[in-house]
C-alpha positions as CSV (number, residue, x, y, z in Angstrom):
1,X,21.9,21.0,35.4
2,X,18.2,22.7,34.7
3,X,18.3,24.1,38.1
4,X,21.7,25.7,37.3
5,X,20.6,27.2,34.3
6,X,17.2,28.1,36.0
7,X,19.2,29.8,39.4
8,X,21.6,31.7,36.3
9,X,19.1,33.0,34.6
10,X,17.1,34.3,37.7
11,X,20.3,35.9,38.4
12,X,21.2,37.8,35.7
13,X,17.1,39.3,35.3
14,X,18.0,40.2,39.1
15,X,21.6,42.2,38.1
16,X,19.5,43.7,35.0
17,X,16.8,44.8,37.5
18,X,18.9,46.2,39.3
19,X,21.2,48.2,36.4
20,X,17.9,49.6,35.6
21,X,17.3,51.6,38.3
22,X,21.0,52.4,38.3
23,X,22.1,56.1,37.5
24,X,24.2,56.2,33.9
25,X,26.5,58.9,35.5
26,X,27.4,55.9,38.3
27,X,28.1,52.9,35.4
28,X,30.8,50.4,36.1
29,X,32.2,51.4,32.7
30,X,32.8,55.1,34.0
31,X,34.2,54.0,37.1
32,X,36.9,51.7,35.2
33,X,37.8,54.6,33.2
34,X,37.0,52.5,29.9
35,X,34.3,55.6,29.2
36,X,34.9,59.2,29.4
37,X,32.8,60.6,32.2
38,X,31.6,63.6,30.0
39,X,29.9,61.0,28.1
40,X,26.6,59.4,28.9
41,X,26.7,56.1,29.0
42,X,22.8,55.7,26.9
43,X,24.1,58.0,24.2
44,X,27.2,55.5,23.7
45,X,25.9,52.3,23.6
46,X,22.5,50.6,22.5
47,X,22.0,48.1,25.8
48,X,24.0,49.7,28.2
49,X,22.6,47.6,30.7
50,X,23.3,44.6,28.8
51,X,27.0,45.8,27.9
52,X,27.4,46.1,31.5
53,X,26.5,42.4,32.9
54,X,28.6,41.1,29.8
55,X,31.7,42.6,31.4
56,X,31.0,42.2,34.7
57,X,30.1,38.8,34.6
58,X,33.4,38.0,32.8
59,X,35.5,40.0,35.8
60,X,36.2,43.1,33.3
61,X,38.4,41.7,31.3
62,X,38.1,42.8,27.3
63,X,36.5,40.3,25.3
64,X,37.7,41.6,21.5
65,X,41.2,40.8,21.7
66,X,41.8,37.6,19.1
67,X,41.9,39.4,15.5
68,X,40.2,36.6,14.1
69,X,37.0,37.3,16.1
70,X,37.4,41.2,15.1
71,X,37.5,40.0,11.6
72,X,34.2,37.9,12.2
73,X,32.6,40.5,13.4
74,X,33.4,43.0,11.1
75,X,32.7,40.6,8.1
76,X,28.7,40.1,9.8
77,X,28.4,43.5,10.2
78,X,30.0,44.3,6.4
79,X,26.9,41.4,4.9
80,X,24.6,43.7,6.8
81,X,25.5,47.0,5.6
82,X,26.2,46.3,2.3
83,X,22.6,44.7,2.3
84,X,21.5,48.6,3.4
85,X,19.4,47.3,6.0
86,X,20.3,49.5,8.9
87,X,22.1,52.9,9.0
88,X,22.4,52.1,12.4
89,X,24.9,48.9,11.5
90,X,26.7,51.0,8.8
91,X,27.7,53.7,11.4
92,X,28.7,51.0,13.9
93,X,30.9,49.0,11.2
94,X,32.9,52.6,10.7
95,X,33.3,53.6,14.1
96,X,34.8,50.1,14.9
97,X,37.2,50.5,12.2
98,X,38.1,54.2,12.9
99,X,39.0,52.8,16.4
100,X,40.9,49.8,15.3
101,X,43.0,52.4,12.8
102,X,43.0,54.6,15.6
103,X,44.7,52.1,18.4
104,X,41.5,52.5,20.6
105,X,41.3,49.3,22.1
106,X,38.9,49.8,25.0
107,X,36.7,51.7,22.7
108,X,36.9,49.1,20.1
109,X,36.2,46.8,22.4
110,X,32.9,48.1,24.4
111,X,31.3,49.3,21.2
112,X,31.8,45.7,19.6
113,X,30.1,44.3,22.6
114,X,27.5,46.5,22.1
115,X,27.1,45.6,18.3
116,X,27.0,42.4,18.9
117,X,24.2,42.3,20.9
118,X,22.7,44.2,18.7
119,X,23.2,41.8,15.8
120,X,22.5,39.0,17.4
121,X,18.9,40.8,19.0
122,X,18.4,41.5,14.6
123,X,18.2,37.9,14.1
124,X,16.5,36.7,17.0
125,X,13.8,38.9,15.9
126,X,14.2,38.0,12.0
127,X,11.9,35.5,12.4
128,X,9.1,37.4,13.1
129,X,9.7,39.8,10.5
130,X,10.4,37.7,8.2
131,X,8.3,39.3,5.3
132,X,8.7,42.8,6.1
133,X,12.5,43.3,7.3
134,X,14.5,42.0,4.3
135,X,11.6,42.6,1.9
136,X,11.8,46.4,1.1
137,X,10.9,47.4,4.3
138,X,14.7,47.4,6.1
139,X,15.1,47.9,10.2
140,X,13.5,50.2,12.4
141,X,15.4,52.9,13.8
142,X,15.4,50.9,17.3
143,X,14.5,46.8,17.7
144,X,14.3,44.9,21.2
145,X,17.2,44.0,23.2
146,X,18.0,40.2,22.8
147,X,16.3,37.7,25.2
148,X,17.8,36.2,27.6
149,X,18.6,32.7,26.0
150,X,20.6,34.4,23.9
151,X,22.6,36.4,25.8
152,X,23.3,33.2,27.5
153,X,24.6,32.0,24.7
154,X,26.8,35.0,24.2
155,X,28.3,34.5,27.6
156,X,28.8,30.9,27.4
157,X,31.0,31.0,23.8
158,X,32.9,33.9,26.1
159,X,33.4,32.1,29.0
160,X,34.4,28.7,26.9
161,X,36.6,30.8,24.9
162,X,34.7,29.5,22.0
163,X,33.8,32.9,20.5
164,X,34.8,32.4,16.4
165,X,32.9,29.1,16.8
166,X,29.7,31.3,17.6
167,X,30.5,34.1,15.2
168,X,30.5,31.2,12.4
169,X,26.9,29.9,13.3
170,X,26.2,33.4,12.8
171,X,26.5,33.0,9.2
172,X,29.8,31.8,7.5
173,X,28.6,28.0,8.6
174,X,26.0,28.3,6.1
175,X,27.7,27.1,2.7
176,X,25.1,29.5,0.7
177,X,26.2,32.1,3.1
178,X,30.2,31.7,2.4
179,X,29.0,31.6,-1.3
180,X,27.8,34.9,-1.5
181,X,30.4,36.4,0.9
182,X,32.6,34.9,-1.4
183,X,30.9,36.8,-4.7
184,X,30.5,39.6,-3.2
185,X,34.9,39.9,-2.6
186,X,35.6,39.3,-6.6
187,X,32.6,41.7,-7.3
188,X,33.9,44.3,-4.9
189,X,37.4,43.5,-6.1
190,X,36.1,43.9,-9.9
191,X,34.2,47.6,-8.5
192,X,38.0,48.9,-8.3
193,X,38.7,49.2,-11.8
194,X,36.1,51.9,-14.0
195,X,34.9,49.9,-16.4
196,X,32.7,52.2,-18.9
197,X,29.1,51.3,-20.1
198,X,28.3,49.2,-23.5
199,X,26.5,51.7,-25.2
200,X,24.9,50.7,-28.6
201,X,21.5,51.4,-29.8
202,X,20.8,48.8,-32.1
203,X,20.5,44.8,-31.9
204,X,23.8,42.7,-31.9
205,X,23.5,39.4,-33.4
206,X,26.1,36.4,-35.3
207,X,28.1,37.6,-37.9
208,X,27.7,41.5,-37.1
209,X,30.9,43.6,-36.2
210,X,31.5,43.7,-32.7
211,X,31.0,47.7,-31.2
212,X,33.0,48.0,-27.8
213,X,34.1,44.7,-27.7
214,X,36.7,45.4,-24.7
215,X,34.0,46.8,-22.4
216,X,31.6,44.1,-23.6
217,X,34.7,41.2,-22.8
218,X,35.0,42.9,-19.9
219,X,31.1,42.8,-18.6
220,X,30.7,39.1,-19.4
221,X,33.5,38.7,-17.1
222,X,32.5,40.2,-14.1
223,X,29.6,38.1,-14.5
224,X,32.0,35.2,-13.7
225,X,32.2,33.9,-17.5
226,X,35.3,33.3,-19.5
227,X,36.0,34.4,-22.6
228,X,38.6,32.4,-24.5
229,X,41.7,34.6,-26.0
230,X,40.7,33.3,-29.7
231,X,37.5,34.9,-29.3
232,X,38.6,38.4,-28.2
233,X,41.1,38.7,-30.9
234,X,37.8,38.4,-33.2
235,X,36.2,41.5,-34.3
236,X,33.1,40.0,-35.4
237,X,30.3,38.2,-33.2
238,X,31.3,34.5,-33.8
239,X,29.0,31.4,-32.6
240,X,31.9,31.0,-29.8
241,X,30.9,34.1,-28.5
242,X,27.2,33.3,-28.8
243,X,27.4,30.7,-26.5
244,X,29.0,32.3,-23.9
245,X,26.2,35.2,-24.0
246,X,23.6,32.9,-23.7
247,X,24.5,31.6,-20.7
248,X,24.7,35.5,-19.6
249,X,21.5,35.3,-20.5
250,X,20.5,32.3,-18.8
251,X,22.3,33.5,-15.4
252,X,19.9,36.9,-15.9
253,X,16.7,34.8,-16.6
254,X,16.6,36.2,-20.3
255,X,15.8,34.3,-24.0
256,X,18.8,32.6,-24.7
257,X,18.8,33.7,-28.3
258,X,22.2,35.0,-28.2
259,X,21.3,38.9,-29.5
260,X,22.3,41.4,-27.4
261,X,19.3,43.5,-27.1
262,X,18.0,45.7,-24.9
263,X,17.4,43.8,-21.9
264,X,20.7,42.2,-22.5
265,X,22.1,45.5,-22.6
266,X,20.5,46.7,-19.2
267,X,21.7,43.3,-17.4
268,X,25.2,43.7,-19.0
269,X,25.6,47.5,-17.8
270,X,24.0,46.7,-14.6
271,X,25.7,48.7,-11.2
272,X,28.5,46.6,-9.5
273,X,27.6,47.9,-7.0
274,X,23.9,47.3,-7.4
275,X,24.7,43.5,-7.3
276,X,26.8,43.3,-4.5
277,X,23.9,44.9,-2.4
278,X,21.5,42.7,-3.6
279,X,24.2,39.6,-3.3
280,X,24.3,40.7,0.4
281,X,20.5,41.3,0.8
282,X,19.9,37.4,-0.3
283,X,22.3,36.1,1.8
284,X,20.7,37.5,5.1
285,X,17.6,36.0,3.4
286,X,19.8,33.1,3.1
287,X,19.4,32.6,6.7
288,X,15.6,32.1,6.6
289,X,15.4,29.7,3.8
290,X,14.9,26.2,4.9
291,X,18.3,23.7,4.6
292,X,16.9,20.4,4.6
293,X,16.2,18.6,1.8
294,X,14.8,15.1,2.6
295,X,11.3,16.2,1.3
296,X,10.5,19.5,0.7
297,X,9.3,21.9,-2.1
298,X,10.9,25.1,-2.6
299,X,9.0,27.9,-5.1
300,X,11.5,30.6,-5.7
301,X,9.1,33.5,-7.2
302,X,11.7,35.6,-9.0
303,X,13.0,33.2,-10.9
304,X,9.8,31.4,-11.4
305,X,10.6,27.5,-10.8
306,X,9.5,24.6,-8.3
307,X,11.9,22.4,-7.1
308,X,10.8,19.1,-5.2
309,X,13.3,17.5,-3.0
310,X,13.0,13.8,-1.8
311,X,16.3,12.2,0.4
312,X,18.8,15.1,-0.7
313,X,18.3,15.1,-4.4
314,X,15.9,16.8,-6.8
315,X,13.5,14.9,-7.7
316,X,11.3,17.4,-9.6
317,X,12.0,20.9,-11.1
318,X,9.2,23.0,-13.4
319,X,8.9,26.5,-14.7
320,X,5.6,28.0,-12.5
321,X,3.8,31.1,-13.1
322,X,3.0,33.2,-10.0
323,X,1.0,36.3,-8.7
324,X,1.1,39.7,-11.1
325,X,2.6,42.6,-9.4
326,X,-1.4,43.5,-8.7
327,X,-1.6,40.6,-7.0
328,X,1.6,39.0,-5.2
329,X,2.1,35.6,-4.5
330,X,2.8,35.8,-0.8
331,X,6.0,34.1,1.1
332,X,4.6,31.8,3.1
333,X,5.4,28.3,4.8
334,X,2.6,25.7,4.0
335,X,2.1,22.5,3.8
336,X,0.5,20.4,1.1
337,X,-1.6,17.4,2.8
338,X,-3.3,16.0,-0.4
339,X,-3.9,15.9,-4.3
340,X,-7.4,17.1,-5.9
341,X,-7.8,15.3,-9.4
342,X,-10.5,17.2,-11.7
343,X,-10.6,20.2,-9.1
344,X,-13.9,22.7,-9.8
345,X,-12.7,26.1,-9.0
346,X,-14.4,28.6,-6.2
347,X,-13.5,31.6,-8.2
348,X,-12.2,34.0,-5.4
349,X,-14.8,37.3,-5.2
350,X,-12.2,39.7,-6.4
351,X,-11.3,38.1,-9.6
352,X,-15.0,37.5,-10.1
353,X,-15.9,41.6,-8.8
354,X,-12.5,42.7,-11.2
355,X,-12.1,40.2,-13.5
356,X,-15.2,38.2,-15.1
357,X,-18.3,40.6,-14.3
358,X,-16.4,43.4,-16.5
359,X,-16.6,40.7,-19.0
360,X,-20.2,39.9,-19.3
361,X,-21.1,43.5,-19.5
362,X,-20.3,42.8,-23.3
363,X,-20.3,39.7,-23.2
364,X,-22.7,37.6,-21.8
365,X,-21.6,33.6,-22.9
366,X,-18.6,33.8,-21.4
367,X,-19.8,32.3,-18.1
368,X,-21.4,29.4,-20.1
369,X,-18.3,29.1,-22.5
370,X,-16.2,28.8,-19.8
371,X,-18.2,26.4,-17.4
372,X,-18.6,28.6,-14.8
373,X,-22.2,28.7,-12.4
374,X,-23.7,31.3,-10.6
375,X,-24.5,30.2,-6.9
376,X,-26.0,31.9,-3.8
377,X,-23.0,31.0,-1.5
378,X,-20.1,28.4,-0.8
379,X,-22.0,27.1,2.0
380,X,-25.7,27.2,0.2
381,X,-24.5,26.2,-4.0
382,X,-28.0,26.3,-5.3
383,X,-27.3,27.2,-9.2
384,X,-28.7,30.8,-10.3
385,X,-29.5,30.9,-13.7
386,X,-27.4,33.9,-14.7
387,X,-29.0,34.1,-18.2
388,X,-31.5,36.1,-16.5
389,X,-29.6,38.3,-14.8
390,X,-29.1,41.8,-16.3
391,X,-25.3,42.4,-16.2
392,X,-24.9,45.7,-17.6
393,X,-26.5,46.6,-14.5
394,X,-24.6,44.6,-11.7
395,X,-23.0,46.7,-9.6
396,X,-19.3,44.4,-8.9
397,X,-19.2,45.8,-5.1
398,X,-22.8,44.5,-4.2
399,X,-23.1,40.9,-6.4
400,X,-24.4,39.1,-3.4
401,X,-23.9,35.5,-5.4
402,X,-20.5,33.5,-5.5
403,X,-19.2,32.0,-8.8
404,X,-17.7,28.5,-9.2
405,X,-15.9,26.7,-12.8
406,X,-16.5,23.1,-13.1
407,X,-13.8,20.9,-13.9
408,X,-13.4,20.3,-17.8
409,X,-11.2,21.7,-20.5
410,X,-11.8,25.1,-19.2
411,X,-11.0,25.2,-15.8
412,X,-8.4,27.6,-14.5
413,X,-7.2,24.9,-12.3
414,X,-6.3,22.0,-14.9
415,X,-6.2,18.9,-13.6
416,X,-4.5,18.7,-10.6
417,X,-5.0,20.6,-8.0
418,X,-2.1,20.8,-5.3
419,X,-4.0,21.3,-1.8
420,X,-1.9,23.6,0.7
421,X,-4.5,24.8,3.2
422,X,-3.7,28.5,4.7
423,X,-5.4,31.6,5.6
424,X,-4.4,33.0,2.1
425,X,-6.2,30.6,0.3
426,X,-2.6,30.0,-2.0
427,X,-2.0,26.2,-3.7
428,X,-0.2,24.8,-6.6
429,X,-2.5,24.0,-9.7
430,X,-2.3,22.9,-13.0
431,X,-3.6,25.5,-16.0
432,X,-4.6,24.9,-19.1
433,X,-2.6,28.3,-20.3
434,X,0.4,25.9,-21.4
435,X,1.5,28.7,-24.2
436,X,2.9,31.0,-21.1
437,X,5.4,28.9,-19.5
438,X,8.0,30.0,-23.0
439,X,7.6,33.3,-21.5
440,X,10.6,34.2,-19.5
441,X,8.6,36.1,-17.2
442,X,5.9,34.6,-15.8
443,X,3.8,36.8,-13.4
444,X,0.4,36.3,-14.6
445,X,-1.6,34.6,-11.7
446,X,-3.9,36.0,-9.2
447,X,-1.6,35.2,-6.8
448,X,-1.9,31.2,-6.4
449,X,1.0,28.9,-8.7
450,X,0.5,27.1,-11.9
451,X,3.1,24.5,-12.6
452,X,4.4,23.1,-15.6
453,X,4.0,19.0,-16.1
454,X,1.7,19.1,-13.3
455,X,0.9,15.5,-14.4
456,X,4.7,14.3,-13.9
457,X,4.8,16.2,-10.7
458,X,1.6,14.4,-9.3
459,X,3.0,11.4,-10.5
460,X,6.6,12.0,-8.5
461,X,4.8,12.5,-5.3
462,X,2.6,9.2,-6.1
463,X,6.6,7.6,-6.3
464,X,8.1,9.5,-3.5
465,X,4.9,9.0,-1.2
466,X,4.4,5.3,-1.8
467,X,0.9,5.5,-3.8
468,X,0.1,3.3,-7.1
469,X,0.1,5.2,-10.3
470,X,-3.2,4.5,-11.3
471,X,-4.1,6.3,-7.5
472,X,-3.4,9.5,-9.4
473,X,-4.8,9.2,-12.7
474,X,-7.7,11.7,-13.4
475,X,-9.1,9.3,-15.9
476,X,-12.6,7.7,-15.0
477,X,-12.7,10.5,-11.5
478,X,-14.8,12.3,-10.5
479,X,-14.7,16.3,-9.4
480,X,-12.8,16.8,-6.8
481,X,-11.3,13.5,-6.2
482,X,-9.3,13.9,-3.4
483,X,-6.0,11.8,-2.3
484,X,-4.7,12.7,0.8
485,X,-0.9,12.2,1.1
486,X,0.4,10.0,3.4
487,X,3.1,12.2,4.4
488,X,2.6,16.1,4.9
489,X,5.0,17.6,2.5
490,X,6.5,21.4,3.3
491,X,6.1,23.9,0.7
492,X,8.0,26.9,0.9
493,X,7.7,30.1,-1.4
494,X,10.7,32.4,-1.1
495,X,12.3,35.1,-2.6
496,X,15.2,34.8,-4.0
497,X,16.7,37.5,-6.5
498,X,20.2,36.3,-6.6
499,X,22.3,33.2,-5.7
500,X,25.7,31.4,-6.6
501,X,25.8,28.1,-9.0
502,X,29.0,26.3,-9.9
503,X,30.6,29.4,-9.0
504,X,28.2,32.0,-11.7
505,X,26.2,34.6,-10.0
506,X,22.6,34.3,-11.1
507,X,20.4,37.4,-11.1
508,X,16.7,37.6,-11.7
509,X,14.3,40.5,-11.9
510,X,13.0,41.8,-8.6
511,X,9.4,41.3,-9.4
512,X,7.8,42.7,-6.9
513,X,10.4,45.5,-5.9
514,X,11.3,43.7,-2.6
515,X,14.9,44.3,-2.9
516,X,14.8,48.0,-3.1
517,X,14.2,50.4,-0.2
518,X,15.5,53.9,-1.0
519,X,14.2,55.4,2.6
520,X,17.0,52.6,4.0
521,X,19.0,53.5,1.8
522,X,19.7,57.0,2.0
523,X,19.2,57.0,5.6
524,X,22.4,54.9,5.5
525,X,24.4,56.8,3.5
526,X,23.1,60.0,5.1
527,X,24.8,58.3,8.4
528,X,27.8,56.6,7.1
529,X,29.0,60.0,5.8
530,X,28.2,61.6,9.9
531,X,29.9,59.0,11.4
532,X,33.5,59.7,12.6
């Protein structure tokens, strides 16, 4: 069997050899008649090459003829487009439907072929662009041709006659996939009717006269929620109606006070078509995020929780504050091999350069206040005594010493620290900032995350892991107390700015403007409008 697979694969690198050095204006698919020969065959397809072998290794024959494949197609394409990744995609998705409408079958057929390998090339290569593709920067104009695996796998699903099965591990076999494909038809079937804005100035709370109330029935509903018939025959806001715009509010990441304020207002009047772009955006992110959940902790920044999951079930959820918009929490994929209990604190040089030098100009006890020693290096912590040093005259660019916080009351660590070694220097930590977890947003960090109940945390991994409570007490340790975990544990910090919950869309706040790319954008407009 591997020398079968080995021979095939040598083979078809020797027909794609050999197509290379073919002349377009010679191409099978102008000698079959399926394109005109007034048309070149590089300025109709993507991989011409690659469209060739497909056909000719499956004797010709057209390979789009089952509607439900069209349909499959067409639907991975749609996700895509609506996403506004590629113009490229959104002029492909309308010529295959012009053609369909138009009877064109061979056409239909060769640029679908084409498409797909396109698609299919997109998220092969998703992988490595992970953090750049779906987070505001969108596709280049032109990405590799798929590898050879993968077409492979193409042909195979062809040749088995197996093609919807392959379509579907392209995305609808994903249940968070089918959820927001599902959202996004009632949103797009809600985008129909004109539905006008809520416009009111001033704050709506119980027992005030309702302005609007159609427009405002009608906006709760589009954001899946039901409002009972008793209440809309009300012209006054009732405590009925309260709950149901609090959990509005809750779905939005707001206070769940029940006035309709502001930022109530904005959520409430937000673009239908706004959310299904940034419903199909997150689900193509969907495909990145990690499925299992036997032990794994999952940070969604946005909405600013933790969730820790141990054999399939949460075991652990907290609020966490992450990175200010000056200094993002990065999506990465770590691993947390230990706990620190009473963690001192290497104060990272641009906090101290930004941050705490700007301080002492005025004023100078905040380094003793706050615990914090002057040293010559990380490698060389020999204590400078920074009473003598004349900070109104510290130049923050040139400090040549390092700063580091000793455990205690003070330290910007808490506790517990979370130990997830990477490049980035990022980890979990406790805080001793409690007061800013009742914020609803909680971007405050320098980038590294501060989790609520850090102490019941620590002491659900001591469960999960198989250590002894009193392992994990801080009581009676020393600094820096390190317990290794017995078990690496994956950490992963995503993005996540919308997703689907017993059927409610939830929206939060794109915090660091990762959902929005306007070049992408209007390119694909700009495209959709040329294409036939």
């Amino acid at each position: 069997m591997t020398l079968r697979i080995k021979g095939t694969r040598w083979a078809i690198w020797l027909v794609l050899l050999l197509l290379s050095f073919a002349t377009y204006s010679q191409s099978m698919l102008h000698s079959l008649g399926w394109v005109s020969t007034f048309t070149p065959v590089e300025e109709t397809f993507r991989y011409p090459q690659l469209t060739e072998f497909v056909y000719s290794t499956h004797h010709h024959q057209l390979i789009w003829l089952q509607p439900t494949d069209r349909v499959l197609l067409e639907q991975l394409l749609q996700m895509v487009v609506q996403a506004k990744l590629s113009p490229f995609f959104a002029t492909r998705l309308q010529q295959l439907q012009q053609f369909k409408l138009n009877e064109q079958y061979y056409r239909y057929d060769l640029t679908a072929t084409d498409t797909l390998l396109a698609f299919v090339s997109y998220r092969e290569l998703l992988r490595e662009n992970k953090t750049t593709w779906l987070y505001g920067h969108g596709l280049p104009k032109v990405w590799a041709q798929p590898s050879l695996q993968t077409v492979d796998d193409f042909n195979k699903a062809i040749a088995q006659e197996q093609l919807s099965e392959y379509l579907h591990q392209l995305g609808a076999n994903s249940p968070a996939y089918q959820q927001y494909q599902k959202a996004i038809q009632q949103l797009t079937h809600d985008a129909l009717r004109s539905t006008p804005l809520l416009q009111h100035k001033n704050l709506i709370r119980v027992g005030e006269t309702l302005p609007d109330k159609e427009t405002l029935f009608t906006r709760l509903e589009m954001a899946g929620l039901s409002v009972p018939f008793a209440i809309k025959k009300q012209d006054w806001y009732g405590q009925e109606l309260k709950k149901v715009v609090q959990q509005f509010q809750i779905q939005h990441g707001l206070k769940a006070d029940g006035v309709i304020g502001p930022e109530t207002m904005q959520w409430l009047n937000y673009p239908l078509q706004e959310r299904i772009r940034r419903l199909a955006l997150n689900a193509e992110r969907s495909i990145l995020w990690p499925q299992q959940r036997q032990a794994i902790v999952l940070v969604n920044l946005p909405s600013f929780d933790l969730s820790y999951y141990y054999k399939g079930n949460r075991a652990f959820y907290s609020k966490v504050i992450v990175g200010k918009q000056a200094r993002k929490t990065p999506l990465l994929d770590i691993k947390m091999d230990s706990l620190v209990l009473n963690p001192t604190w290497n104060v990272p040089p641009k906090i101290m350069r930004e941050d705490i030098i700007p301080i002492l100009r005025y004023n100078p006890n905040y380094l003793t206040n706050k615990g914090i020693q002057v040293i010559k290096g990380w490698s060389n912590p020999v204590v400078i005594d920074h009473g003598a040093i004349q900070w109104h005259r510290v130049n923050p660019k040139t400090f040549p010493f390092r700063m580091r916080q000793l455990s205690g009351n003070y330290n910007a660590l808490g506790t517990y620290k979370f130990n997830t070694p990477n490049k980035r220097a990022i980890y979990l930590h406790d805080t001793p900032a409690k007061y800013l977890f009742d914020k609803p947003s909680r971007a405050f960090s320098s980038g590294c995350i501060r989790v609520q109940h850090a102490d019941k945390f620590a002491h659900t991994l001591a469960k999960t892991q198989g250590f002894r409570s009193n392992n994990i007490s801080p009581n009676g340790q020393g600094s820096n107390a390190r317990v290794p975990l017995k078990r690496r544990l994956p950490v992963h910090l995503i993005y996540k700015t919308s997703w689907i919950e017993s059927g409610r869309i939830f929206f939060r706040d794109d915090i660091y403007g990762y959902d929005y790319n306007p070049t992408v954008q209007d390119l694909a407009m700009q495209e959709s409008q040329q294409a036939f």
